[in-house]
Residue, then its C-alpha position, 0 to 999 in steps of 0.5 A: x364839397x365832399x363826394x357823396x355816398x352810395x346811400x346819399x347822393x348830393x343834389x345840385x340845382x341848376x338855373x338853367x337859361x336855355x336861351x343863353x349863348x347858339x349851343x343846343x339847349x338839351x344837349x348842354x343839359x345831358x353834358x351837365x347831367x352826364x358829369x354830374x352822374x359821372x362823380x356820384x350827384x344828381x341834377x334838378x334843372x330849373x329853368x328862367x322864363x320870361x316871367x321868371x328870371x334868375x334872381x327870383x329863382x336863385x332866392x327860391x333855392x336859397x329858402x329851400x335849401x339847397x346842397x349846391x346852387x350852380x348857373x348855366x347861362x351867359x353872364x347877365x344869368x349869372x348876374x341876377x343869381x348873384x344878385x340874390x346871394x349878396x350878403x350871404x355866405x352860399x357859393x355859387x358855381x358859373x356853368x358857361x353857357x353864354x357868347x362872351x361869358x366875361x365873369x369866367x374869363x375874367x376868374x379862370x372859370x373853364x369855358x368847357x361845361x364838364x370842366x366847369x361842372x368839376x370846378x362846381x364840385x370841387x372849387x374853392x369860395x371866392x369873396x367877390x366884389x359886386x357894384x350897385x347901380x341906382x334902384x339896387x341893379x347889381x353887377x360885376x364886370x363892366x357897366x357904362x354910360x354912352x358909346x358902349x351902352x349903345x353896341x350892347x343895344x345894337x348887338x342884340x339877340x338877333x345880331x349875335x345868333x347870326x354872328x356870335x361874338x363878331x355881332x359886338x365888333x360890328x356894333x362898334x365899328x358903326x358906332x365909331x363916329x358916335x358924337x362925344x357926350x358932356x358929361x359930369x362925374x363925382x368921384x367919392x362925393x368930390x366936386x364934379x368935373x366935366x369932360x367930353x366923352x364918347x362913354x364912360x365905363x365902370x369896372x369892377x374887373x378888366x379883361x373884355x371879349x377876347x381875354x383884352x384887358x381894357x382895364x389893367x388895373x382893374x381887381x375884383x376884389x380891391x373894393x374899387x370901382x375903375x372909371x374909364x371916360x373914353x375920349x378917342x376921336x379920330x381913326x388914329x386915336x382909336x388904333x393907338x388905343x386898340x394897340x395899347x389894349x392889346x399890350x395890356x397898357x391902356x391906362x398909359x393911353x391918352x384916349x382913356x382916362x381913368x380913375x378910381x373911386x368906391x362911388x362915382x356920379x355920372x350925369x349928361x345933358x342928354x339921355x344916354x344909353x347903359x349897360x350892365x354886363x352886356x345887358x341894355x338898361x335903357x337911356x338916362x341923365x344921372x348914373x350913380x354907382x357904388x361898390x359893395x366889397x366881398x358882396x358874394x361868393x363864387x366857386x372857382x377853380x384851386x389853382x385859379x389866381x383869385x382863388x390863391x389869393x395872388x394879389x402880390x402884384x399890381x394888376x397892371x402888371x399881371x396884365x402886361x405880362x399876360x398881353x405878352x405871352x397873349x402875343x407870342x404865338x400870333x407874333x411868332x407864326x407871323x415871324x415864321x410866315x414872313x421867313x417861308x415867304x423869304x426862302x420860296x421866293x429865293x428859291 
């Protein structure tokens, strides 16, 4: 976007979710306003409320034409503004403002907001695939059906303002001995097959709460679905696959099958949870997902991989090759304490 002139200041409306992630509210307004003023614009803010939501919002700023639509929220905020831009061709910038924010991990969007304001300012569009679930529910990361569905539940607003991120570690380590579901799944229309399993997710991009990326192969813009059926069951299971997580190789685990697919049909015996990017969306018996590709458009950063179109390599092997240098630090402070250890004790 070119900068503005003295005689015309450019205005950005921000949907702006003040519920959204522990930071202050206000203050996280003035941050916005502040860099906003800083490079010449001005700012509405347009607050969702329980009665209104994003979406309605986003679609109200779409009619009256504005210059810049941006979001400040977490990512089930972002979501539903996204949802009403599909098919369009009006960008929109992510201002993070919630407790994971995955879609701004997952696209190299700056977590800071005065960065991420300048990434709204200055960003480049990028063609992103979204997924459509039944009646029409839109989203971009992770959805998924069982275990998953049911720690998105557990680790609810009350959980995650007394303890952030750590709220979903404990939601799932309670529900580790969760039973294994029947399901069936149709990939592409093909014929069902059945599988027991403790979920079963569906990705349209890969890296989860704390930059692991639990679907390697995983792209956002390759117009596939990656489907996950986790099969773990025992301690040992479930270490092997945490391992392998954090090595960027989870699609060489046993534990969890995957396939990829533009549709895929999901149904069990029983009711089970879902969840679409960290948002509940209460039990059912049948599943259907399809992906939509280049649905919307986002701001992202010019140096970003998405944004240079770096798509030469597999996933996979970008994801390898981040896990490795993901470790290095870790690896090598552990290295250096072990060595202290040494020559203290053989003082």
């Amino acid at each position: 976007m070119t900068q503005p002139t003295e005689n015309s200041k450019k205005c950005v409306s921000i949907i702006f979710n003040p519920t959204s992630g522990q930071s202050d509210p206000e203050q996280r307004r003035k941050i916005i306003s502040d860099t906003l003023a800083e490079q010449g614009y001005t700012c509405q803010f347009i607050n969702t409320t329980p009665e209104t939501g994003a979406k309605a919002l986003a679609a109200q700023a779409l009619k009256d034409g504005v210059d810049l639509l941006a979001v400040s929220g977490g990512d089930g905020t972002v979501m539903e503004a996204l949802s009403a831009l599909v098919g369009t061709d009006t960008p929109i910038a992510v201002l993070p403002a919630g407790t994971g924010n995955l879609l701004s991990v997952n696209l190299g969007i700056p977590i800071t907001v005065p960065e991420a304001v300048n990434v709204a300012l200055s960003g480049k569009p990028y063609a992103l695939d979204l997924c459509r679930a039944d009646n029409d529910r839109y989203f971009a990361i992770l959805g998924g059906m069982g275990m998953d569905a049911q720690v998105i539940a557990d680790a609810d607003r009350e959980a995650k303002d007394k303890m952030g991120k750590a709220a979903y570690f404990w939601a799932a380590l309670k529900n580790l001995p969760r039973r294994h579901a029947h399901v069936h799944i149709s990939l592409d229309g093909g014929r069902p097959f059945r599988r027991k399993a403790k979920s079963v997710l569906l990705a349209n991009m890969g890296q989860i709460t704390g930059g692991v990326s639990i679907f390697p192969t995983a792209a956002p813009d390759d117009g596939l679905l990656d489907v996950g059926i986790l099969k773990a069951a025992t301690l040992a299971h479930w270490m092997h696959l945490m391992g392998s997580a954090l090595l960027g190789r989870t699609h060489r685990d046993p534990a969890l099958e995957m396939h990829q697919a533009r549709t895929v049909t999901i149904t069990t015996r029983r009711p089970q949870p879902v969840q679409f990017d960290g948002e509940a969306e209460g039990r059912t018996r049948s599943l259907t997902v399809e992906m939509i590709p280049k649905a919307v458009h986002v701001l992202l950063p010019q140096a970003a991989p998405a944004a240079l179109s770096m798509q030469n390599e597999r996933p996979e092997i970008v994801a390898e090759r981040t896990a490795r240098r993901r470790l290095i630090l870790p690896l090598a402070l552990l290295a250096l304490s072990i060595g202290a250890v040494v020559v203290w004790r053989r003082r």
